[in-house]
MOPAC internal coordinates of N, CA, C and O (Angstrom, degrees):
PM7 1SCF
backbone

  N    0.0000 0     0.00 0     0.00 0    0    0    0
  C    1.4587 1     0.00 0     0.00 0    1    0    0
  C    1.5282 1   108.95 1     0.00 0    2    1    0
  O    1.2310 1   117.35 1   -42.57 1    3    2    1
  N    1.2008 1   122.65 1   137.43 1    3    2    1
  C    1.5060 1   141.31 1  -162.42 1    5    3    2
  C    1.5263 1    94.66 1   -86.83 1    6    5    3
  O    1.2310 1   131.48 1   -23.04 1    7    6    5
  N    1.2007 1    95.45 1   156.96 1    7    6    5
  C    1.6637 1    91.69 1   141.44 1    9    7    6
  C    1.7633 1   138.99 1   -90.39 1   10    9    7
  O    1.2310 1   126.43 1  -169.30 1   11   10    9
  N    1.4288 1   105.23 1    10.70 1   11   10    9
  C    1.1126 1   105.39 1   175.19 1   13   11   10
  C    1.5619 1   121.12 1  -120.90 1   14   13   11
  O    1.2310 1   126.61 1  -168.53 1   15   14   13
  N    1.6834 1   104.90 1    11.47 1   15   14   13
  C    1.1050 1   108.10 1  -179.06 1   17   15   14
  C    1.9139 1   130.00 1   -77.24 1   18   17   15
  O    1.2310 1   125.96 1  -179.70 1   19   18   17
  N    1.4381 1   106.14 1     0.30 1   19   18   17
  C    1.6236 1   108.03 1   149.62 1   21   19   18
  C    1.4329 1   104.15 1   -69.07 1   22   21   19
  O    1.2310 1   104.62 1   140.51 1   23   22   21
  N    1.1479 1   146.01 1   -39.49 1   23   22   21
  C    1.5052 1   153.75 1  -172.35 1   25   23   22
  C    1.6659 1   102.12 1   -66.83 1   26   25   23
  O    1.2310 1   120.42 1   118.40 1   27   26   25
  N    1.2403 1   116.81 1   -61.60 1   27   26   25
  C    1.7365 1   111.73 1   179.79 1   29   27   26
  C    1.5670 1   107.74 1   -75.96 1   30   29   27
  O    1.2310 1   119.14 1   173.98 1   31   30   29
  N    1.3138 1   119.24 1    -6.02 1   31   30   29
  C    1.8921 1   114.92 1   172.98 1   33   31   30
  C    1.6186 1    90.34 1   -89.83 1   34   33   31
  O    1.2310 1   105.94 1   143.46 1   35   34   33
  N    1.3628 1   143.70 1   -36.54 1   35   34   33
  C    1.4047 1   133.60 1  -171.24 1   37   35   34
  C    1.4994 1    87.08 1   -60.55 1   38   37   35
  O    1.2310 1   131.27 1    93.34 1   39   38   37
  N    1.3437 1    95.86 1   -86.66 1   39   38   37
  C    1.9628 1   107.86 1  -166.10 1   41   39   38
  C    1.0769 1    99.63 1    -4.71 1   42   41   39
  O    1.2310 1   118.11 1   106.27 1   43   42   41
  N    2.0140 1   121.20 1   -73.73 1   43   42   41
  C    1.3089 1   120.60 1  -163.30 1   45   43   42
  C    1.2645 1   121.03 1   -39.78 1   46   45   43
  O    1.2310 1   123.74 1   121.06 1   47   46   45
  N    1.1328 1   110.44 1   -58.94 1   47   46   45
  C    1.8242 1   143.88 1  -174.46 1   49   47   46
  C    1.7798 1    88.71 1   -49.09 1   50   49   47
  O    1.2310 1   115.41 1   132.99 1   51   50   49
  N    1.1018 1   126.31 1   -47.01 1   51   50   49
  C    1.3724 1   106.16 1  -158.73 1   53   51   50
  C    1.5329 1   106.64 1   -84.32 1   54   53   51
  O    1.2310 1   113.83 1   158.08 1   55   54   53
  N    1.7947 1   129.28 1   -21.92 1   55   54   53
  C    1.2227 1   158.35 1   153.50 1   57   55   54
  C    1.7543 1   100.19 1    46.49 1   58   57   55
  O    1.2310 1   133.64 1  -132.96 1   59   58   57
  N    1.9094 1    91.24 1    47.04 1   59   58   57
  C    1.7126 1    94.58 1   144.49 1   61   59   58
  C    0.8463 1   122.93 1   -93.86 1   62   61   59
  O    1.2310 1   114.47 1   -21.31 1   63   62   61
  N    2.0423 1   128.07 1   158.69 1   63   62   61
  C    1.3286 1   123.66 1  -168.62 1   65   63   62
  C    1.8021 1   115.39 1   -72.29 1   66   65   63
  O    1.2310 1   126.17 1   165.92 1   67   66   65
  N    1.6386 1   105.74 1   -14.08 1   67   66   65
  C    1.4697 1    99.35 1   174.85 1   69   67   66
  C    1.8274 1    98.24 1  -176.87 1   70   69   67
  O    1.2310 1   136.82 1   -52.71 1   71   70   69
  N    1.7011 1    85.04 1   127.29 1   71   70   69
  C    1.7797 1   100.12 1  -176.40 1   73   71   70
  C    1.1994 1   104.43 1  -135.13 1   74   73   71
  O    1.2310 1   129.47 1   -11.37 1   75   74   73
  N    1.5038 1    99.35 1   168.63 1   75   74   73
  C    2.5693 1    95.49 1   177.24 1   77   75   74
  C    1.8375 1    69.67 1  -140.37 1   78   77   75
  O    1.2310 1   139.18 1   -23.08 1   79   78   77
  N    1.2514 1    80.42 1   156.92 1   79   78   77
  C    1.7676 1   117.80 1  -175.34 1   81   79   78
  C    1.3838 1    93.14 1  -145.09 1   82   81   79
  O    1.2310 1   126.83 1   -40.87 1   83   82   81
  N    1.4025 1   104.46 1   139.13 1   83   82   81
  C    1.4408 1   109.31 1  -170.19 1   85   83   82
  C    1.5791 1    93.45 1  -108.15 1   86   85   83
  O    1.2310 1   127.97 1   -27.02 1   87   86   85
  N    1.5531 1   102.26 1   152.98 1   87   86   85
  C    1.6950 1   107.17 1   174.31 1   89   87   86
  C    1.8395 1   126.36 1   -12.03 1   90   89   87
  O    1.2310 1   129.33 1   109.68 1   91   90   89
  N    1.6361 1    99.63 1   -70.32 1   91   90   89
  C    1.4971 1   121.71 1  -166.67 1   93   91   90
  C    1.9613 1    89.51 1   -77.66 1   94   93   91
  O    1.2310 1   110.70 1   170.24 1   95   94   93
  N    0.9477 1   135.10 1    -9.76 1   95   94   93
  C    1.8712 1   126.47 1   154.23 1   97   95   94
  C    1.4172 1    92.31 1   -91.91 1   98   97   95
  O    1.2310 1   109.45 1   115.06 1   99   98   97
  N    0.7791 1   137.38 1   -64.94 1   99   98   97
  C    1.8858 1   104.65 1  -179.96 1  101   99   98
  C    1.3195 1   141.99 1   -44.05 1  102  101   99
  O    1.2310 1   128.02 1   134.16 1  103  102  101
  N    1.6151 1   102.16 1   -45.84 1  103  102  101
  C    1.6561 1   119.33 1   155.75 1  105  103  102
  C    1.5178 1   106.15 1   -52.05 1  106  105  103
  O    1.2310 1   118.65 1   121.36 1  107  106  105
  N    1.2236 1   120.17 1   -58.64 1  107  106  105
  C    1.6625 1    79.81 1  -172.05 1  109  107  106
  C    1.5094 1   113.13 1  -106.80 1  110  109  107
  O    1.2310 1   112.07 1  -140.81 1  111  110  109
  N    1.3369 1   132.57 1    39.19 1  111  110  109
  C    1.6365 1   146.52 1   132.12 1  113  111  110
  C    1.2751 1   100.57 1   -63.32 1  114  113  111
  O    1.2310 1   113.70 1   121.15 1  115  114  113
  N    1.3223 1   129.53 1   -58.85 1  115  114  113
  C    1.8234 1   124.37 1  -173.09 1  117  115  114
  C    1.0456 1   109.09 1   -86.98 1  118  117  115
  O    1.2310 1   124.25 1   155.71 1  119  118  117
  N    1.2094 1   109.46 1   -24.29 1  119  118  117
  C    2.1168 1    94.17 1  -173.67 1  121  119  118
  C    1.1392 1    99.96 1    85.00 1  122  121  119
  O    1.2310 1   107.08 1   169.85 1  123  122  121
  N    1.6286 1   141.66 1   -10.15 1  123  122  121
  C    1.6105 1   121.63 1   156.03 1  125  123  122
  C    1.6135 1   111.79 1  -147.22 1  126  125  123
  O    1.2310 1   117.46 1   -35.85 1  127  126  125
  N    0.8989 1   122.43 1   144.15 1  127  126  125
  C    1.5448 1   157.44 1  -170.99 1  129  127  126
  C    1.6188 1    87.40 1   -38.55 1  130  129  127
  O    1.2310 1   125.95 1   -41.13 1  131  130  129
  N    1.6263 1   106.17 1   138.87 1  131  130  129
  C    1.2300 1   118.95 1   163.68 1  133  131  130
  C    1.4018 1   112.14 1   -61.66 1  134  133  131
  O    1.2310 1    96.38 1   -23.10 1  135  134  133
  N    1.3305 1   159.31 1   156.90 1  135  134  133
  C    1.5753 1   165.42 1   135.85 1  137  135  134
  C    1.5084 1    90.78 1  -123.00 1  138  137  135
  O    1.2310 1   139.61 1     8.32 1  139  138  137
  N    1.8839 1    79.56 1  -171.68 1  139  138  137
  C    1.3451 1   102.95 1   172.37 1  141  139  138
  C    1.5933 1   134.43 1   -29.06 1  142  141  139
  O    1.2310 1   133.75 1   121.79 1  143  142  141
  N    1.4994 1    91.03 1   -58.21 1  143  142  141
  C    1.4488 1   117.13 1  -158.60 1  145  143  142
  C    1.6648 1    94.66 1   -66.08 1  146  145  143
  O    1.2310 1   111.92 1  -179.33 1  147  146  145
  N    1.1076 1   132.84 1     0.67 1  147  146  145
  C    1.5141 1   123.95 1   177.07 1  149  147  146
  C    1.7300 1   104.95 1   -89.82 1  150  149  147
  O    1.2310 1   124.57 1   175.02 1  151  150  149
  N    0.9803 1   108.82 1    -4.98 1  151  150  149
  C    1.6025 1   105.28 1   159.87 1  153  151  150
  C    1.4474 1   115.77 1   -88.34 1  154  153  151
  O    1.2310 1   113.67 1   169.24 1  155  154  153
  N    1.3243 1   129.59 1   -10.76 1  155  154  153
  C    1.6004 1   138.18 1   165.15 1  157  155  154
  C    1.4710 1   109.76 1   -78.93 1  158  157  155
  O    1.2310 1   129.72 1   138.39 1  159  158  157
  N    1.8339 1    98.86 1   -41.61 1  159  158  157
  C    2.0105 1    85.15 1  -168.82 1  161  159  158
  C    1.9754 1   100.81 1   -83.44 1  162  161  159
  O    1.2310 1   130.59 1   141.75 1  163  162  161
  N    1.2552 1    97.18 1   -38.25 1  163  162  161
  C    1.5289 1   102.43 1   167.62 1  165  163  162
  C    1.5986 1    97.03 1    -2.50 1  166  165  163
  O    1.2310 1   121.68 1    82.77 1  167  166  165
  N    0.8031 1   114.38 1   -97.23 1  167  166  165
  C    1.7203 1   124.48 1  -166.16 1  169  167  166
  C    2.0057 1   112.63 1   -25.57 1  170  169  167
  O    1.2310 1   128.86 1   135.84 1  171  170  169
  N    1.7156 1   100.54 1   -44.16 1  171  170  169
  C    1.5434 1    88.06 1   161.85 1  173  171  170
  C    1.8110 1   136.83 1   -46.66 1  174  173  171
  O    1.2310 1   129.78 1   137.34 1  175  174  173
  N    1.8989 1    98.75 1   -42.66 1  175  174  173
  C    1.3320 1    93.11 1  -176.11 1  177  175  174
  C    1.4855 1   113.51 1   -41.59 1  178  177  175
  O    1.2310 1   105.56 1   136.07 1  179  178  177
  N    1.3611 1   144.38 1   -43.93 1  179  178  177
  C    1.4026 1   162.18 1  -154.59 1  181  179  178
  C    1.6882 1    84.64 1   -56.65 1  182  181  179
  O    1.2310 1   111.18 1   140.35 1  183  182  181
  N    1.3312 1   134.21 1   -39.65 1  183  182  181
  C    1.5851 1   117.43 1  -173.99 1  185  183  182
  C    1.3259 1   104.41 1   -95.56 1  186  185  183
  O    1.2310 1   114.97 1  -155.76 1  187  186  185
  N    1.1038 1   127.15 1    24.24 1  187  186  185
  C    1.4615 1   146.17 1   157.78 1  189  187  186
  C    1.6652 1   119.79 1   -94.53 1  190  189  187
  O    1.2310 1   126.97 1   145.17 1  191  190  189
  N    1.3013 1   104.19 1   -34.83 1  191  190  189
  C    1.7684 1   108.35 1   170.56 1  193  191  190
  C    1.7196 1    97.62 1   106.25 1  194  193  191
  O    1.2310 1   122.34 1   179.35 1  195  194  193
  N    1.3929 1   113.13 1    -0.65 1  195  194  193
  C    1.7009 1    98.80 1   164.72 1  197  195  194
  C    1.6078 1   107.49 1  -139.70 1  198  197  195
  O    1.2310 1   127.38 1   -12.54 1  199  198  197
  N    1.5368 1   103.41 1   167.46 1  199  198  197
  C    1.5501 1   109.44 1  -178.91 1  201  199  198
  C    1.6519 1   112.25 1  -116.52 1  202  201  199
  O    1.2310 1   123.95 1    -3.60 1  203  202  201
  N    1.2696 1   110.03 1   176.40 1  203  202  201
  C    1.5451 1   119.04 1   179.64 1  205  203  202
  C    1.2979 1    85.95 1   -87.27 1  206  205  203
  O    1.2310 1   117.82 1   -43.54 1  207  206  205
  N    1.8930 1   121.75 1   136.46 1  207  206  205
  C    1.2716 1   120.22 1   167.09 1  209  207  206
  C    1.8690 1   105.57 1   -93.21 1  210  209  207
  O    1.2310 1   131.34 1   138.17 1  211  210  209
  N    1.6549 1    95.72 1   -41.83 1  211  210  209
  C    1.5588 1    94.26 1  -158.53 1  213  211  210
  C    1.6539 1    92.89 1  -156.21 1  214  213  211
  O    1.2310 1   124.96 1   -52.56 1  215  214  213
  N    1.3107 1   108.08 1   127.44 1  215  214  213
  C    1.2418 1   142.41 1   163.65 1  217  215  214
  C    1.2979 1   142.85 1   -86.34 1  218  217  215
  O    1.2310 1   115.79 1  -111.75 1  219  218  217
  N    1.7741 1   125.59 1    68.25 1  219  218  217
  C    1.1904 1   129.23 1  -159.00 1  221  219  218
  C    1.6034 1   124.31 1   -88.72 1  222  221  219
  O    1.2310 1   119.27 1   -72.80 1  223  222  221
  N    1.2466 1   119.00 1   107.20 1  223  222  221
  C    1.5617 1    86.89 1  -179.93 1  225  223  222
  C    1.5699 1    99.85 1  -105.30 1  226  225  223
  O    1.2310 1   115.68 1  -158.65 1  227  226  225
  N    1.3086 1   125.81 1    21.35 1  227  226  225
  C    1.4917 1   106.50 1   148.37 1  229  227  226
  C    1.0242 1   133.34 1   -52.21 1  230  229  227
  O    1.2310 1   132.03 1   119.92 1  231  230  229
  N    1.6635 1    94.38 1   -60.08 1  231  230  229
  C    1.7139 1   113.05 1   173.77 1  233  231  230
  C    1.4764 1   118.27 1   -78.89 1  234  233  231
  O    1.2310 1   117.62 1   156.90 1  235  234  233
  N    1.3765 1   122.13 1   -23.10 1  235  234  233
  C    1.7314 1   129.15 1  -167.17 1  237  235  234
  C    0.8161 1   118.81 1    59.94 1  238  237  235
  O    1.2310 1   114.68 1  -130.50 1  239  238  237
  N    1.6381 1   127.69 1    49.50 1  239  238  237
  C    1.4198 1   142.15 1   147.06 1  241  239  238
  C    1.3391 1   108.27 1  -108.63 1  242  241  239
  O    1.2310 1   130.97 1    -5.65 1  243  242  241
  N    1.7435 1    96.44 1   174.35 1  243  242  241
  C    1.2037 1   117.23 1  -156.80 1  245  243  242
  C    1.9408 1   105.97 1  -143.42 1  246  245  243
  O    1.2310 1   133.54 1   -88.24 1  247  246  245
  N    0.8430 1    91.43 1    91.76 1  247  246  245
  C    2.2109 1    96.46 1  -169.83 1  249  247  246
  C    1.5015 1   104.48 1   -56.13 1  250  249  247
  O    1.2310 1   110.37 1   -59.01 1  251  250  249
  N    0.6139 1   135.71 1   120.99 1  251  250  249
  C    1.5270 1   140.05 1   176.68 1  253  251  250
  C    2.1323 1   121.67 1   -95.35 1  254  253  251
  O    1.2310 1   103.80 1   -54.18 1  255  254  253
  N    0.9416 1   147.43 1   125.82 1  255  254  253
  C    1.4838 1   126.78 1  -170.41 1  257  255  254
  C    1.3613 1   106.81 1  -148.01 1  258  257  255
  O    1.2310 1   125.40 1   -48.78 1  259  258  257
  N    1.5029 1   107.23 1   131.22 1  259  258  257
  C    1.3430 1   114.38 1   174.03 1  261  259  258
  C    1.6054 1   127.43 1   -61.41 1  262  261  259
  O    1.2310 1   122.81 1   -72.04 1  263  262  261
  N    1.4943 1   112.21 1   107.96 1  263  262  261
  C    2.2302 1    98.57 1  -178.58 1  265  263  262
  C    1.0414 1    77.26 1   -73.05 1  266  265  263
  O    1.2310 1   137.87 1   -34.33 1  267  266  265
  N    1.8133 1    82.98 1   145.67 1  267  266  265
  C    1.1547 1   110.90 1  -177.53 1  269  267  266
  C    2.2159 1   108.83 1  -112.41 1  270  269  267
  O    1.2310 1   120.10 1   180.00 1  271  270  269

């Protein structure tokens, strides 16, 4: 179990084809702060049925997209 896997059970649960959640809505969906390491678990969402589209840290969102 990840640490971001309350975060890929929301996504699922919410099962639109494409949303952005900004940093501070992820932090407190997971209970801890996006870093680095969310480009490593990244790859779990995929056994969830969606992917990371786009990764901003200008803005501090996070695009989310349903495979289709």
């Amino acid at each position: 179990m990840s640490k971001y896997n309350i975060l890929w059970e929301y996504i699922q649960k919410k099962g639109q084809p494409s949303f952005k959640l900004t940093f501070e809505e992820i932090q407190n969906i997971a209970g801890t702060p996006i870093d680095h390491s969310f480009l490593k678990y990244k790859k779990e969402l995929l056994e969830y049925g969606y992917q990371v589209k786009k990764i901003s840290m200008k803005e501090q969102t996070v695009i989310f997209n349903k495979i289709l």
